[in-house]
Each structure stands twice: as C-alpha cells, then as structure tokens.
PyMOL Python script that loads the backbone (N, CA, C, O; Angstrom):
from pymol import cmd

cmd.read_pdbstr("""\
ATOM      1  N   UNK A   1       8.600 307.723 163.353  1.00  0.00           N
ATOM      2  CA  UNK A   1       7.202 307.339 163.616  1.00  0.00           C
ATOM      3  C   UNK A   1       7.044 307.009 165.093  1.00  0.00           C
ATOM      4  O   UNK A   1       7.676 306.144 165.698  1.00  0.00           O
ATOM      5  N   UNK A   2       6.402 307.567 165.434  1.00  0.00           N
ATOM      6  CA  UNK A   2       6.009 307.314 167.593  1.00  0.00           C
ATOM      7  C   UNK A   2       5.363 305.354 167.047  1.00  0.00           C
ATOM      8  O   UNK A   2       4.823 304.574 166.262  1.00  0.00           O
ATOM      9  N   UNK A   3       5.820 305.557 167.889  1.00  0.00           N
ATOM     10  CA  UNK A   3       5.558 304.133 168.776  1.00  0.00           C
ATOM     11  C   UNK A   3       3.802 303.875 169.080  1.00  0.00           C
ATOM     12  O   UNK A   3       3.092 302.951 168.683  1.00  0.00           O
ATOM     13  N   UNK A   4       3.540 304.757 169.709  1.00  0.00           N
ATOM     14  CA  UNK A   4       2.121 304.626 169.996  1.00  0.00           C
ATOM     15  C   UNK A   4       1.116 304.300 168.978  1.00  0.00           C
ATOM     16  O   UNK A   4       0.037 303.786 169.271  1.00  0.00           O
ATOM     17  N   UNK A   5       1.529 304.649 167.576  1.00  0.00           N
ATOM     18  CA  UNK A   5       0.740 304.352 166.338  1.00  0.00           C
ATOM     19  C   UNK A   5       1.044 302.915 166.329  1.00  0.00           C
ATOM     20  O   UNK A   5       0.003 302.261 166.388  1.00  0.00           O
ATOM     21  N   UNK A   6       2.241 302.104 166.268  1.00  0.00           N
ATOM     22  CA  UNK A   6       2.207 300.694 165.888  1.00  0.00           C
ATOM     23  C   UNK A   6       1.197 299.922 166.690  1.00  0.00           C
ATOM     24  O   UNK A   6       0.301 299.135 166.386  1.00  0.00           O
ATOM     25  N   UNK A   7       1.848 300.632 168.313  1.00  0.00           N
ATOM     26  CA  UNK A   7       0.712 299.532 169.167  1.00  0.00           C
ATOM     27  C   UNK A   7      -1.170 300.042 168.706  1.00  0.00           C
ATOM     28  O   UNK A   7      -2.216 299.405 168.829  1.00  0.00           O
ATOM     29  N   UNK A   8      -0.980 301.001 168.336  1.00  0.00           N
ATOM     30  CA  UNK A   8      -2.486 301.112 168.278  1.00  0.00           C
ATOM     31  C   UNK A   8      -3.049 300.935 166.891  1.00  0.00           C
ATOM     32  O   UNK A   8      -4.032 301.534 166.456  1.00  0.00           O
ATOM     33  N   UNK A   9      -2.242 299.951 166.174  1.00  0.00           N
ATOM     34  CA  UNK A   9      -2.747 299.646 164.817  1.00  0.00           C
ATOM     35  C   UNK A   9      -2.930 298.372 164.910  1.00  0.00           C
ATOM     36  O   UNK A   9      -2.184 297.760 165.674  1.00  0.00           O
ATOM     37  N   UNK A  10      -4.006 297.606 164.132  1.00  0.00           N
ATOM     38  CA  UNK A  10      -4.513 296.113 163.925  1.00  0.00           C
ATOM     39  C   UNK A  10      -3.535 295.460 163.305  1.00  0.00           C
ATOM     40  O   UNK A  10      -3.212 294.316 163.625  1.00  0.00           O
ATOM     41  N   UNK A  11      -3.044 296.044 162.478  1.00  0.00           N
ATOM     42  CA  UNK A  11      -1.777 295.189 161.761  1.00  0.00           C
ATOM     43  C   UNK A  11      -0.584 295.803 161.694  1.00  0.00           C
ATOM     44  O   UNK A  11      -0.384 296.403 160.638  1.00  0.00           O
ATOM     45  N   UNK A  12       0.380 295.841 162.605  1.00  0.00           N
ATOM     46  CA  UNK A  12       1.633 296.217 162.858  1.00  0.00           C
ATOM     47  C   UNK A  12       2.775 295.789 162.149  1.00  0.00           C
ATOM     48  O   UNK A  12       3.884 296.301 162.300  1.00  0.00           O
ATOM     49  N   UNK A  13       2.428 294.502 161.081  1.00  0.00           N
ATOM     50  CA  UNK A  13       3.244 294.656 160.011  1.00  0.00           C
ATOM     51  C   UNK A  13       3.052 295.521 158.714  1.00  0.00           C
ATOM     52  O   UNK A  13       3.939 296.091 158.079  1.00  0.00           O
ATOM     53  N   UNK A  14       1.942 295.501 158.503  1.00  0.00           N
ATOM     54  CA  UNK A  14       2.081 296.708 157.519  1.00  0.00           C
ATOM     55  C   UNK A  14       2.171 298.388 157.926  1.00  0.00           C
ATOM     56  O   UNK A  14       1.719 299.291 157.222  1.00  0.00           O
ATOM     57  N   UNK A  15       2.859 298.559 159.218  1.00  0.00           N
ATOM     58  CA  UNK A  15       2.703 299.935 159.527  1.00  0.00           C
ATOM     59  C   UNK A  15       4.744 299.669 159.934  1.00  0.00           C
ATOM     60  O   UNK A  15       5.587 300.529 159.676  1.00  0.00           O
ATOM     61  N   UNK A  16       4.935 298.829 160.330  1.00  0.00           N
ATOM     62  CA  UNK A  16       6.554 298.420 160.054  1.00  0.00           C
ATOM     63  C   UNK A  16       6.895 298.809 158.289  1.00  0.00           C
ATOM     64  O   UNK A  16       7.513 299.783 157.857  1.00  0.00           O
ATOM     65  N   UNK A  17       6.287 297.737 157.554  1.00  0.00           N
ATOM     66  CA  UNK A  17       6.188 297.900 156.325  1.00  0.00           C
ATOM     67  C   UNK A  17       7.106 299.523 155.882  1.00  0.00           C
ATOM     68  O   UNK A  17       8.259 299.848 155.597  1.00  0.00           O
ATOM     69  N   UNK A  18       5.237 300.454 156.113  1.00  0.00           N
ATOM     70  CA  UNK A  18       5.583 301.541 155.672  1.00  0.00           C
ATOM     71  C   UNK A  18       6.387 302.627 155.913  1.00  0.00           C
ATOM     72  O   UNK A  18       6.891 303.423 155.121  1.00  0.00           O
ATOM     73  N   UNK A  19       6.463 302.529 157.579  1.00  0.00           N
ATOM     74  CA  UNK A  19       7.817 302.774 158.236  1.00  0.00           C
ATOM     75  C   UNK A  19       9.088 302.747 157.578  1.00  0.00           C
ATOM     76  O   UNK A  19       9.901 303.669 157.505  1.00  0.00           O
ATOM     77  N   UNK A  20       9.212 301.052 156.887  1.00  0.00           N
ATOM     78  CA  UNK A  20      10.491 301.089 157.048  1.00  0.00           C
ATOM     79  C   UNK A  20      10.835 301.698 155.092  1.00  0.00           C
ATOM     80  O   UNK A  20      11.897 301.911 154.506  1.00  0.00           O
ATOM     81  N   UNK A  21       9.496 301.786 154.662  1.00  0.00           N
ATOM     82  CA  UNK A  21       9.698 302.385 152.992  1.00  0.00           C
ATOM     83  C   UNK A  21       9.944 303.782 153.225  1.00  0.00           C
ATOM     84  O   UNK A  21      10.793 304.459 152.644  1.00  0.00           O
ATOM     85  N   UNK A  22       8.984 304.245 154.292  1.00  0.00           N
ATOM     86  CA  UNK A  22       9.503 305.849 154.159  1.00  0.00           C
ATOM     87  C   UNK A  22      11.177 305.870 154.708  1.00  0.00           C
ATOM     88  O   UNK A  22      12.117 306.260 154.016  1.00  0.00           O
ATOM     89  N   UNK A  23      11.264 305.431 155.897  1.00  0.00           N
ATOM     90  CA  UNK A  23      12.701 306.089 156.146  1.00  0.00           C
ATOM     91  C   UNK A  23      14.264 305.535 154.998  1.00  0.00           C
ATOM     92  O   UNK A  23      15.408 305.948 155.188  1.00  0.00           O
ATOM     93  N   UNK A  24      13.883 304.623 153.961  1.00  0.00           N
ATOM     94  CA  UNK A  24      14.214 304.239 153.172  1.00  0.00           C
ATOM     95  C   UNK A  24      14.419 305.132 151.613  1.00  0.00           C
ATOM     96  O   UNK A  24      15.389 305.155 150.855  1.00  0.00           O
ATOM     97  N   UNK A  25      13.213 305.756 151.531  1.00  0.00           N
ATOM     98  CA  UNK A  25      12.728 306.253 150.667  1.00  0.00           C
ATOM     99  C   UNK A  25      14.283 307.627 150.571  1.00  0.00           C
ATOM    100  O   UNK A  25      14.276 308.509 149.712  1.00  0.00           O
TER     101      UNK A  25
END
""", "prot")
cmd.dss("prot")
cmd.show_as("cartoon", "prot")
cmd.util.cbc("prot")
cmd.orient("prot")
C-alpha cells in the first residue's frame, strides 16, 4: 500500500487496520 494513501486519509488507523488484514490475509 503507498504511503501517500495513509497520509491522505482522516483516519490512519483504520487504513493501518486494513493494511495490515490484507497483507495478513
């Protein structure tokens, strides 16, 4: 996931979150 999406999201824990379910997944 680029980087540029976290900073440009309002809530950067739920984009960690899903980040870290997909590369999990």
């Amino acid at each position: 996931m680029d980087v540029k999406l976290l900073t440009h999201t309002p809530e950067p824990d739920r984009v960690v979150a899903t980040a870290a379910r997909l590369c999990y997944s």
